[in-house]
C-alpha positions as a printed NumPy array, in Angstrom:
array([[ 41.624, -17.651,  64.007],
       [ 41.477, -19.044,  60.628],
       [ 39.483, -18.329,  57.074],
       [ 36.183, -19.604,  58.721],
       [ 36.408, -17.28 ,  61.374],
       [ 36.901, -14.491,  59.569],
       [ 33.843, -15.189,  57.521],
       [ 31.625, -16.049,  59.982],
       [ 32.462, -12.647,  61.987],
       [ 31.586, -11.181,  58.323],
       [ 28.472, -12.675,  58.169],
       [ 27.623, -11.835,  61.465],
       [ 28.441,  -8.599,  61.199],
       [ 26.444,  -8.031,  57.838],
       [ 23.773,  -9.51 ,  59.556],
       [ 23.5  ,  -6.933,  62.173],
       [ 23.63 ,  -4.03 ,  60.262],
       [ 21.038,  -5.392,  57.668],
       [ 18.846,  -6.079,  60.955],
       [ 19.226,  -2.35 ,  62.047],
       [ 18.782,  -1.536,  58.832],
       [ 15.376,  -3.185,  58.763],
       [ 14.66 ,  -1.908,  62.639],
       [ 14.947,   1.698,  61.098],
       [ 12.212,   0.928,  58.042],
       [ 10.162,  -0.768,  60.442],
       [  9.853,   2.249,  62.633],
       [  9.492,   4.627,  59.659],
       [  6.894,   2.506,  58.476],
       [  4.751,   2.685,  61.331],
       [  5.664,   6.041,  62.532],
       [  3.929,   6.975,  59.049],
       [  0.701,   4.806,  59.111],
       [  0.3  ,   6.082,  62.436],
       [  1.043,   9.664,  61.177],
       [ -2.098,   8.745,  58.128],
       [ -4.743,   7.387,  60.313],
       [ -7.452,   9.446,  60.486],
       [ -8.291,  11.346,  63.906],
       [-11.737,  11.422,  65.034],
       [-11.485,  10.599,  68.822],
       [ -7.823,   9.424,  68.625],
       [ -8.608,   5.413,  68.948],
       [ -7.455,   4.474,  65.749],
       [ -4.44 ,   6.06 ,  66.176],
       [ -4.074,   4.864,  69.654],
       [ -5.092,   1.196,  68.242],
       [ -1.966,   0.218,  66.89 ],
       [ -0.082,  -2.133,  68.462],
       [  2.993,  -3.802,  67.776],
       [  4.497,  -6.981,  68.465],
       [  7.304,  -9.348,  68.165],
       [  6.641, -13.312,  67.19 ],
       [  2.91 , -12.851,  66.315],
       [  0.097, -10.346,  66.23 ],
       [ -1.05 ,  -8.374,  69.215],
       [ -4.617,  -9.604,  70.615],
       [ -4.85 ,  -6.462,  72.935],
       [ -7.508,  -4.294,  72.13 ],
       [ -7.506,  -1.698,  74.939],
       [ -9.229,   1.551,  74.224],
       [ -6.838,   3.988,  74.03 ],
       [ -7.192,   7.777,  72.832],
       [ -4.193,   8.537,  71.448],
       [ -4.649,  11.657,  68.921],
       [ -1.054,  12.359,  68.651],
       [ -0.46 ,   9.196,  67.972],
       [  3.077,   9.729,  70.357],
       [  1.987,   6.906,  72.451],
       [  1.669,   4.549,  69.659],
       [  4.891,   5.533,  68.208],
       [  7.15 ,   5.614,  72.081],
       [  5.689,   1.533,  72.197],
       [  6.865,   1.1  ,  68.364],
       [  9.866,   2.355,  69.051],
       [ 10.131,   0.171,  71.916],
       [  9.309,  -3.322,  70.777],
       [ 11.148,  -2.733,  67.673],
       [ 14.389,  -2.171,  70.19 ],
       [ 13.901,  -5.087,  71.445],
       [ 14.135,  -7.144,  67.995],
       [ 17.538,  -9.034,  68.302],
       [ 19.981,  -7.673,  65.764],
       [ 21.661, -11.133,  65.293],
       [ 18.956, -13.47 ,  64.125],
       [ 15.892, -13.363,  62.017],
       [ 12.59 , -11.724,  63.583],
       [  9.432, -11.628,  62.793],
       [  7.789,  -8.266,  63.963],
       [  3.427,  -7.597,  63.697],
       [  1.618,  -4.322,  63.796],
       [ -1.891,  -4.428,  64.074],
       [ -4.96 ,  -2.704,  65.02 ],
       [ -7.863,  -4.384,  66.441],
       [-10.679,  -1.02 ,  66.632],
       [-13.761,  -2.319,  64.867],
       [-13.956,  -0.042,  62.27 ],
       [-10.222,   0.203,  61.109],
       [-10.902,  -2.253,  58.6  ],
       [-13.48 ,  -0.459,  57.193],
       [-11.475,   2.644,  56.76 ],
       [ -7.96 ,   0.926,  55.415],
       [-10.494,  -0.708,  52.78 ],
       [-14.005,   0.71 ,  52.659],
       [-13.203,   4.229,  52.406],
       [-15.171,   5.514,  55.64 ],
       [-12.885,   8.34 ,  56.19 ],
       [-12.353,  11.159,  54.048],
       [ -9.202,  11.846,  55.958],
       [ -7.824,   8.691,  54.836],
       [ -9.906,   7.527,  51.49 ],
       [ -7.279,   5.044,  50.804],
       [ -6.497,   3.579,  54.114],
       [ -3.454,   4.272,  56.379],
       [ -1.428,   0.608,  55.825],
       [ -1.752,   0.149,  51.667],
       [ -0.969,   3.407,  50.727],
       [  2.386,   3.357,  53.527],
       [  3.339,   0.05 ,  51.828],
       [  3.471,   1.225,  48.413],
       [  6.234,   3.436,  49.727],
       [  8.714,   0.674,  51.291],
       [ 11.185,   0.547,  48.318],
       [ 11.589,   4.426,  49.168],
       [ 11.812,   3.652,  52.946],
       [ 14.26 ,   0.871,  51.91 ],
       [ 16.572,   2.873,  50.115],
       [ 16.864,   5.619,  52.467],
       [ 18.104,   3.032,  55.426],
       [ 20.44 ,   2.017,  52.679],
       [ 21.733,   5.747,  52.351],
       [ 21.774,   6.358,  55.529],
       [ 23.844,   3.447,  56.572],
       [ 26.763,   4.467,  53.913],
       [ 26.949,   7.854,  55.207]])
């Protein structure tokens, strides 16, 4: 074991904690756009769907007013996102009128969508995976 070594078990260890790291913001993330789409019937909530590599094309009804179901298959896919390489993980919703209430306004339960107003709060998600990791 020489200099090189060292390093590269370094790097590879850096690596996977920055991935679980980014595992835990992704399932904050969604957990919370979940948690801020707006229940009518419970198929916007039960649209989202995540996915590993590129977006979902599955657009299954399913009522889902909890939202739990959405979140157990988050939590799920986003388990199986390798901690030693680079991923590239999707969440999407394919129910007709979601687009028209992330940017239209059609719900007063969500005026300003479920995704934008979730995003504006990923430096705070960020630095609480950071905390949390040097506790």
């Amino acid at each position: 074991m020489g200099f090189m070594a060292d390093i590269n078990r370094a790097s590879q260890k850096v690596m996977v904690q920055t991935n679980e790291q980014a595992k835990a913001i992704v399932k904050d993330l969604c957990s919370a756009i979940i948690d801020d789409t707006p229940l009518k019937s419970g198929r916007l909530k039960g649209g989202w769907r995540p996915s590993i590599g590129s977006p979902s094309t599955i657009d299954v009804i399913r009522l889902d007013p909890t939202g739990d179901q959405a979140k157990a298959e988050t939590r799920v896919v986003v388990s199986q996102l390798p901690a030693d390489k680079d991923w590239v993980f999707y969440f999407s919703n394919l129910t007709p009128y979601g687009a028209k209430i992330e940017y239209l306004g059609w719900s007063q339960q969500a005026p300003h969508g479920m995704v934008r107003i979730n995003m504006s709060r990923v430096a705070v998600l960020v630095r609480r995976a950071i905390a949390d990791r040097m506790v």
